[in-house]
Every structure is written in C-alpha cells, then in structure tokens.
C-alpha positions as CSV (number, residue, x, y, z in Angstrom):
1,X,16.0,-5.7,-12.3
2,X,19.0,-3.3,-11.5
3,X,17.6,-0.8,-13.2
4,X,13.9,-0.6,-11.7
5,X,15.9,-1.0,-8.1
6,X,17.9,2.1,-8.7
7,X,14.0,4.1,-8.4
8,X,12.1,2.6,-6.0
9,X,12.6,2.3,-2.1
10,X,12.8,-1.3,-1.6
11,X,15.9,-3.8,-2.6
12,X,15.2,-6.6,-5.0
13,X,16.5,-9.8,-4.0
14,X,16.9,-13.2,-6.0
15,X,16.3,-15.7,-2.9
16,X,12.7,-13.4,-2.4
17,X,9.9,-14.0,-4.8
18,X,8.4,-11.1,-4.9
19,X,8.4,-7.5,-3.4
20,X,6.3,-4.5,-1.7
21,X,7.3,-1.1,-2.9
22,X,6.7,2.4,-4.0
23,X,7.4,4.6,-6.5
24,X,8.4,8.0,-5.3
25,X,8.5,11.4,-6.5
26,X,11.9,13.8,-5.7
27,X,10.2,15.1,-3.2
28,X,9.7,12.0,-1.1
29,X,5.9,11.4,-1.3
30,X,4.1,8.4,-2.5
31,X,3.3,8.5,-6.5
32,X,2.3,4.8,-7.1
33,X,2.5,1.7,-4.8
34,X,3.2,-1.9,-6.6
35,X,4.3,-5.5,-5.8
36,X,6.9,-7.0,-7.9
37,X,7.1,-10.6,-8.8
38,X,10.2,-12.4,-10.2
39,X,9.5,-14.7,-13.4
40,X,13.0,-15.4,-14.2
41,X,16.7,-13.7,-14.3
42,X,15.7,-11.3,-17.0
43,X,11.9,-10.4,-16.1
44,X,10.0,-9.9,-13.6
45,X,6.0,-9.0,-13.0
46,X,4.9,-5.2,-11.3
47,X,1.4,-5.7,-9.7
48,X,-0.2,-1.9,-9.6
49,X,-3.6,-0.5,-9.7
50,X,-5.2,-0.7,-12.8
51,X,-6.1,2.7,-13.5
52,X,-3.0,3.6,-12.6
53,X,-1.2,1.3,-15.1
54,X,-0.8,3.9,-17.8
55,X,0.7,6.6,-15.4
56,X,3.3,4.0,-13.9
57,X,4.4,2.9,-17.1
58,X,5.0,6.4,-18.9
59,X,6.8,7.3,-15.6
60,X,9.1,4.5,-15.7
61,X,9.6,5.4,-19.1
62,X,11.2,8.8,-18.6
63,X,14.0,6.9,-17.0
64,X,14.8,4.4,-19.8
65,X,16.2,6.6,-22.1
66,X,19.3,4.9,-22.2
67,X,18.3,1.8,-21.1
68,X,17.8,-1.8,-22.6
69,X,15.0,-2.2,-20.3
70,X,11.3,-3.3,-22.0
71,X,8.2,-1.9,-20.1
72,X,4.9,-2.7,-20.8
73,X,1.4,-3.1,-19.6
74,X,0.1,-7.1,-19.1
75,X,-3.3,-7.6,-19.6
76,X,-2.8,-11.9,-19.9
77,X,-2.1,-12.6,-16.4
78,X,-4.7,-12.4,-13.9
79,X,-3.8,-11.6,-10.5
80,X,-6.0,-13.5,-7.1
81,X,-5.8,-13.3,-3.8
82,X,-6.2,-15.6,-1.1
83,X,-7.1,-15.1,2.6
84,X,-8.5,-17.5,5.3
85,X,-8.1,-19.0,8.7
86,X,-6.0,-21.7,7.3
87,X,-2.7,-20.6,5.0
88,X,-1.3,-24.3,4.8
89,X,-3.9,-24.6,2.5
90,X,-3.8,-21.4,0.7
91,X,0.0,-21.8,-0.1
92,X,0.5,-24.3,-3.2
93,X,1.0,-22.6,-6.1
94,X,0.7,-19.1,-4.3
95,X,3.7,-16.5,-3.2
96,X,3.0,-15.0,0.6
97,X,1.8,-11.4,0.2
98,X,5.1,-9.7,1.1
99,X,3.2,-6.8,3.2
100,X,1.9,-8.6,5.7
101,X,1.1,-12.5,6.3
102,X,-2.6,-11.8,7.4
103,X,-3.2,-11.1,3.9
104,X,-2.5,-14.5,2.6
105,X,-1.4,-15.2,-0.6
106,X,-1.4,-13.7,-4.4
107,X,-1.7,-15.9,-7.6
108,X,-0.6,-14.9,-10.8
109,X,-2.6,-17.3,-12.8
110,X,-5.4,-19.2,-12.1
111,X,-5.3,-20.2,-8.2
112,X,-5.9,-24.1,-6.7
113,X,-9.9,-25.0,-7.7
114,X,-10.2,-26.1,-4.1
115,X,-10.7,-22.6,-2.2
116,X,-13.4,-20.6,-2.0
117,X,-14.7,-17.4,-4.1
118,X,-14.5,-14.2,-2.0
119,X,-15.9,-11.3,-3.5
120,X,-13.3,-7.8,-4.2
121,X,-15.6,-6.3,-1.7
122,X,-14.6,-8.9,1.0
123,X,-10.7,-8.6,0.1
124,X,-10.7,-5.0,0.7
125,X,-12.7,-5.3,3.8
126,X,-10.5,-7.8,4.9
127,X,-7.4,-5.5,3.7
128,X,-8.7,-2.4,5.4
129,X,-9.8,-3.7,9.0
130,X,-5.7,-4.5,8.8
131,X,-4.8,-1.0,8.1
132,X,-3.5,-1.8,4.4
133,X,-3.5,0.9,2.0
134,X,-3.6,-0.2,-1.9
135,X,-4.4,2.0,-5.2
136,X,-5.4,4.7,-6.1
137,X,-8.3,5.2,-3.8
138,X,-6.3,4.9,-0.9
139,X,-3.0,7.0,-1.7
140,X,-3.1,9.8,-3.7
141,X,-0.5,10.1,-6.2
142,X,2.1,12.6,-5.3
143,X,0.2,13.7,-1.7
144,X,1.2,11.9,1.3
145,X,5.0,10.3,2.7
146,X,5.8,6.5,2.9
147,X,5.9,6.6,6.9
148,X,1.9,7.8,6.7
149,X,0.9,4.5,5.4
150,X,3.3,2.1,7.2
151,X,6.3,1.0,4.4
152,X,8.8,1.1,7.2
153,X,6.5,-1.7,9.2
154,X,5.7,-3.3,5.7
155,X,9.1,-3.9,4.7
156,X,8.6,-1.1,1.9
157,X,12.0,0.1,2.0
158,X,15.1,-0.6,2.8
159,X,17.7,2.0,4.8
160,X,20.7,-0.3,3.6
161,X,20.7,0.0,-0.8
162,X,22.1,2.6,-2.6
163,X,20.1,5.9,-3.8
164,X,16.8,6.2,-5.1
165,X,14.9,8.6,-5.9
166,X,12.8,10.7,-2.9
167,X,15.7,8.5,-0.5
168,X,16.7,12.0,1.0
169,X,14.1,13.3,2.7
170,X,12.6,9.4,3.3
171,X,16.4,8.7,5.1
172,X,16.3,12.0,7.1
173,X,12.7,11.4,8.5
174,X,13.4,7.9,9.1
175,X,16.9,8.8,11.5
176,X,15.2,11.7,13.2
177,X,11.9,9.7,14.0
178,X,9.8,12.4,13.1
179,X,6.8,10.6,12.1
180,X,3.5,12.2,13.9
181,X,1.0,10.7,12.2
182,X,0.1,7.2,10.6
183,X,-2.4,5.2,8.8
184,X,-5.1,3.3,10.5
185,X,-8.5,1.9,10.1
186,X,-11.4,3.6,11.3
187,X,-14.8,2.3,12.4
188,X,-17.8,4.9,10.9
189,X,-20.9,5.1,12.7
190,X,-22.2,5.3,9.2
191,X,-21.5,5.5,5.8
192,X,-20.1,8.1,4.2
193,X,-20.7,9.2,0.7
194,X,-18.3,12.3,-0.3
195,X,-15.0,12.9,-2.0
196,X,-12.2,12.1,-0.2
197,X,-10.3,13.0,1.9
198,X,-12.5,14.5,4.7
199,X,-10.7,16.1,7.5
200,X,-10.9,14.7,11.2
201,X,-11.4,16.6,14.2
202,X,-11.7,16.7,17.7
203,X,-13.8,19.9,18.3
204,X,-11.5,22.4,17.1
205,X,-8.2,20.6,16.6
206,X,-7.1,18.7,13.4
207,X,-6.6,14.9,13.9
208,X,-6.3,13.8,10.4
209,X,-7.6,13.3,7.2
210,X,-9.9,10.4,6.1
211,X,-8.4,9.2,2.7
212,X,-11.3,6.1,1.7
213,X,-14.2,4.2,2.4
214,X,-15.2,0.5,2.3
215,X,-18.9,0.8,3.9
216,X,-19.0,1.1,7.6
217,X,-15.0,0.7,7.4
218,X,-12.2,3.0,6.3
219,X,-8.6,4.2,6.2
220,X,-7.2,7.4,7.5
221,X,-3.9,9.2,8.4
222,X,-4.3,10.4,11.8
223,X,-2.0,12.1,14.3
224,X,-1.3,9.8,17.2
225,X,-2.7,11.8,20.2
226,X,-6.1,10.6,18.8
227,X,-6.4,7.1,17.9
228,X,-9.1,5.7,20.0
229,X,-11.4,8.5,20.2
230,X,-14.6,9.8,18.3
231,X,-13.6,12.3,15.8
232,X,-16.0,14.1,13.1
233,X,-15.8,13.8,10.0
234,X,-15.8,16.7,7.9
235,X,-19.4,18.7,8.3
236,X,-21.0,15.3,7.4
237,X,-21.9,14.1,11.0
238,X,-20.1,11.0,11.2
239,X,-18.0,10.3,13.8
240,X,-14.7,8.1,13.3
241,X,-13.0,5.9,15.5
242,X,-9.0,5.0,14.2
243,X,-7.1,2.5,16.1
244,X,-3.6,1.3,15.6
245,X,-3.9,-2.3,14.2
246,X,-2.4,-5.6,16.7
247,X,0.5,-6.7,14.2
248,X,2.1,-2.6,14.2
249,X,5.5,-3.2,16.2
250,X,4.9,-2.5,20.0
C-alpha cells in the first residue's frame, strides 16, 4: 500500500475502505483514473477501466523494479453499482462511492438480490447529469489536468502527503488558483455522432472542448465565462448547454 501511495495523488488510509484517485504523468496531467478498495493489510483491489487495464498495469510496473509489490489484472471479481432515491437500503454489503455520495454504492461481488437491475446505459447517464468523469471515453490518457475534471472537489488528492509523481505542477496550480476551466455536463439539442473531443464556441471565441457523449447528455471542459449559454459544437450544428452541477462547493 505504501508503495502505490508514493504515485498517485490521493493518501491511502486504513480507517477508509476505499479510495478515488489518479494516476499521473510527470507532467501533471491525468493518465488513468481508478478507485482503490482495501481487502486486507497486505492487498487491496484498483477498480480502472477495462480497456485500460493492460496500460495501468505495465505502467505500475515500471516502478516495481525493486519492489516486493505483486500487480496483476483480476478478472474473478465483478464490480456493481448501486444508485437510487433510498441509500439506507443500498448500503449492506456495499462501500459508499468515495467521489461523490449521489452515486451510491459499489459491490465487489455479487450485490443484495433485493435491488433493482439498472442498465450501464442508466449508470452512466445517471453519472454524467452529475458531472462525473470515468474511463477512457471521458479522460484522455495523458491530455487534460486533475482540476479540469474536479479531483480537488472529489477528494482526488490530497495537498497534505508526501511527493508523487505530477505533485509539482498539481501543488503550484492548486496554491495560485489558476484553474479557468472545469468539467461539466451539457445538455445537446441532439445527438452527436463524431470523434471526440469537439471544440465549443461562442461565435468566434473558444469555450471548451466536448470530451463524450451519452445520447442527448454529455461531459465537457468548459471555461467558466460560458456555462449557461448555447455554444456550438464543432461544424456539426449542435448547440451545447454546460452547467456547473448543485453539489460543486459554492
């Protein structure tokens, strides 16, 4: 556990049972994002996209040359989430989603019998109209900073442990409040089918960059003077609306 905190921005802790992260590069930008679970003193569980697994693991790798540490990729334990108007009932046998309460609980194993089946398509919905960014599709490996997609409001890092790596330029931002732009949800006034991202603009000024699309719903990084107004996306004609979601800190 000591050594996977010494490279990545957030602090493990034994009293919390599990963790929201990132992995970053040395120049401070966002290379994979991943939720660790304790299982006991010596092990613990890293939840990260799937396509992504591969990458993570030979990345790790290059830092446990001299290292006792055993990585490797889990394909026996299935991982479920649970969301819903009532979390008293969602809780037994689940750990709380450590990014954000509204998005319930996760199960590693089979969850309670009693709850409902939700499609994938309704979880990331559900994810997205909260302004939550998550794989591969939403955050490009290597492109954009922590602050873009909200760690600092997430609990994704920590300004109090020791180094890691990409903690300079993350530590200098974070003291000089430079942070211009930031992820958001954005209503479509219909769907778009293109690579992403797609820039955002307001007639002839940049407002951002629309990184993924869930139907009529999506995420993008946009600069602050815009949220809550039409913007177009790319040469596609589809305008954009990005609003800052109720639980960001007033």
């Amino acid at each position: 556990k000591q050594w996977y905190q010494r490279r990545v921005r957030g602090k493990l802790s034994r009293e919390s049972p599990s963790l929201y992260t990132h992995l970053l590069n040395v120049r401070g930008r966002i290379m994979f994002d991943n939720i660790v679970y304790w299982k006991d003193d010596s092990a613990f569980y890293i939840e990260v996209d799937s396509s992504a697994a591969a990458g993570f693991v030979k990345s790790l790798s290059v830092y446990n040359i001299r290292s006792r540490a055993k990585i490797s990729i889990c394909d026996s334990v299935p991982i479920f989430a649970s969301f819903g108007e009532h979390p008293q009932q969602l809780s037994k046998g689940g750990i709380q989603d450590p990014r954000l309460e509204e998005l319930g609980y996760r199960y590693l194993g089979n969850p309670p019998e009693n709850l409902t089946h939700a499609s994938i398509d309704e979880y990331h919905r559900h994810r997205v109209l909260l302004g939550i960014s998550e794989g591969v599709k939403d955050i490009a490996s290597g492109k954009d900073f922590p602050f873009e997609h909200n760690l600092d409001y997430l609990g994704g890092v920590s300004f109090t442990k020791g180094c890691y790596i990409g903690q300079e330029l993350t530590a200098r931002t974070h003291h000089v409040g430079e942070t211009r732009k930031r992820l958001v949800p954005v209503s479509l006034s219909r769907i778009v089918d293109q690579d992403m991202p797609l820039r955002l603009s307001a007639g002839k000024r940049g407002a951002g960059k629309l990184l993924s699309v869930y139907g009529d719903v999506g995420l993008a990084v946009i600069r602050f003077p815009f949220l809550d107004m039409p913007l177009a996306v790319g040469d596609t004609g589809v305008t954009a609306v990005g609003s800052a979601p109720a639980w960001w800190p007033s």
